[in-house]
N, C-alpha and C positions, 0 to 999 in steps of 0.2 A: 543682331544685324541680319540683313535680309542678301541673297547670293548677291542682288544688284550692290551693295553697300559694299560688300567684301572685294569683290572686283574693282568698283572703283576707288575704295579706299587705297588697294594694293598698286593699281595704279598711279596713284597719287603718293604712295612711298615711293615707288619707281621713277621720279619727275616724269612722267610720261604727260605728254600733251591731251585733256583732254578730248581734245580730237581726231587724236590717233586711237581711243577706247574702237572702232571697230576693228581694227584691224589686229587688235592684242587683244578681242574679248575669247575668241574659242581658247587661245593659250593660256589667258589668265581661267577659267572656267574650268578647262582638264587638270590645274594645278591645284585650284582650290578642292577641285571635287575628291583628287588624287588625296589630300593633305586629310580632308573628312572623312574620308574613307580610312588610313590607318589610324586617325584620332579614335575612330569608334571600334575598329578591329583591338588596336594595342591597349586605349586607353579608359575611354567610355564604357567598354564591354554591357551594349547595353540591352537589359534582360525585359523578357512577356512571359507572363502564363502561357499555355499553351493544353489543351485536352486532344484524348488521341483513347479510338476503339481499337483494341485488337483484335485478331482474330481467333480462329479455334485453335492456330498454333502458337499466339501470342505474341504476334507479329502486326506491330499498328505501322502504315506507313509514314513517312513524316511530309511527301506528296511535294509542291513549291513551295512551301516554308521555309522564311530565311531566316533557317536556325545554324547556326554554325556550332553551338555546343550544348548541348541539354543538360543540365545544371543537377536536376534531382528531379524525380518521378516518383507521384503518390498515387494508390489508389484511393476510392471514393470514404475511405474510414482514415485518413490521414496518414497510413501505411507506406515507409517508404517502402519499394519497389525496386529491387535488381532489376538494372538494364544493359544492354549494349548494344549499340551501335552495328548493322551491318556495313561490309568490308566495303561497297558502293555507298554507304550512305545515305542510301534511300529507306532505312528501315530504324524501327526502332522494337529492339528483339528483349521480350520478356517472357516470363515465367506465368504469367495471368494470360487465361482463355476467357476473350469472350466479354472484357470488362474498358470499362472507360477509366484512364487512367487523366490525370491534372500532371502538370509538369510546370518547372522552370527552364528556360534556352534564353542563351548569348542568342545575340541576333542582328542581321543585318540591314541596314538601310538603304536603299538605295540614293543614286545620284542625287544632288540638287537641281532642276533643270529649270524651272522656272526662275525671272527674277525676284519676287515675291518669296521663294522658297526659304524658311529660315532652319538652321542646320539645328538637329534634332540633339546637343548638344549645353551644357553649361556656357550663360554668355559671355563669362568671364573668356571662353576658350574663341571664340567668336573671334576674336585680331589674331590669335594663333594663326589661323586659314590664311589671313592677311599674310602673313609673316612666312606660311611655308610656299604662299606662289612666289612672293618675292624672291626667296631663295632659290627655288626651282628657276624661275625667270634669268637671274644673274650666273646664273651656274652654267648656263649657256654661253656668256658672255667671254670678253678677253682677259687677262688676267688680273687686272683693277675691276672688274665688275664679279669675278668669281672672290676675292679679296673682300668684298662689300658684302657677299652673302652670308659668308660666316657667321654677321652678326643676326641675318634672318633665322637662319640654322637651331642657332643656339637659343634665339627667343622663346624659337618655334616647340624644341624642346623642353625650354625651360616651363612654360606654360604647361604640355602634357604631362609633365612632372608631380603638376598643381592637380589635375584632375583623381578625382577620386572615383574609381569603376561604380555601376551602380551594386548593392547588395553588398557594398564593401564595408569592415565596422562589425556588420551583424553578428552575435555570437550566441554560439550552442552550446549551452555544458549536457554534460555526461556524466555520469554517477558510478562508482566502482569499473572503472575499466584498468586501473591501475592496483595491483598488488599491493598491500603494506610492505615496506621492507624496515620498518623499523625493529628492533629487535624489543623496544618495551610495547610491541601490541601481539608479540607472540604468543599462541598458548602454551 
């Protein structure tokens, strides 16, 4: 569904008068945007490659990148790579002088602003957005209309429930990281 779709669908759970859509389009538009926004922070978490030069002290900057969490960092032989995070967050502090490293980051999307824009999302999650302006919308409301969003609330939930983070699944084994402790492989 496309932002214009979600507004007017949400509108349209809301019985609102098609003709009243201007007057409830900025409100419905900060709700949806609000709802997509912790869909992809809490739920979506969703991940880019990302490459990054250090310098001679080992220090690559991460610059306007919307990276909110760097995942793992390799160097150029598939090496992973100690990293951490400077205290601003403007940095990404390793032990490598002078080399390009490849990375994984969580990362952020910005707003939808266009009507055309469609949310960078699963489209199963797509009525979700529907469902959390409605609730924000009613929540506003008197006590039969705060009543009524409960069940936006709880859809809206249940849906993000459904969503699976990207990179999620994937699995790593590891080979003797664990001691025997059996007592027939003792010597």
């Amino acid at each position: 569904m496309t932002f214009d779709q979600i507004k007017r669908m949400a509108a349209q759970q809301l019985d609102e008068d098609p003709a009243d859509m201007a007057e409830i389009a900025d409100l419905l538009s900060a709700y949806v945007n609000e709802g997509y926004q912790i869909a992809l922070r809490d739920y979506v978490r969703p991940r880019e490659r990302f490459t990054c030069q250090t310098d001679k002290m080992g220090h690559a900057p991460m610059g306007a990148r919307r990276i909110l969490r760097v995942v793992e960092l390799m160097d150029g032989e598939g090496r992973d790579v100690p990293f951490a995070i400077s205290a601003d967050g403007q940095t990404i502090e390793t032990g490598e002088e002078n080399k390009t490293l490849s990375g994984v980051a969580e990362v952020s999307y910005p707003d939808m602003k266009a009507g055309s824009d469609v949310p960078r999302m699963d489209e199963t999650a797509h009525m979700a957005l529907c469902d959390y302006a409605c609730w924000r919308y009613l929540c506003n409301g008197n006590l039969a209309k705060q009543s009524r969003a409960q069940h936006y609330q709880q859809r809206f939930y249940a849906a993000m429930r459904a969503l699976r983070p990207q990179g999620m699944g994937s699995v790593t084994g590891y080979r003797g990281l664990y001691a025997v402790t059996d007592a027939r492989y003792a010597r």
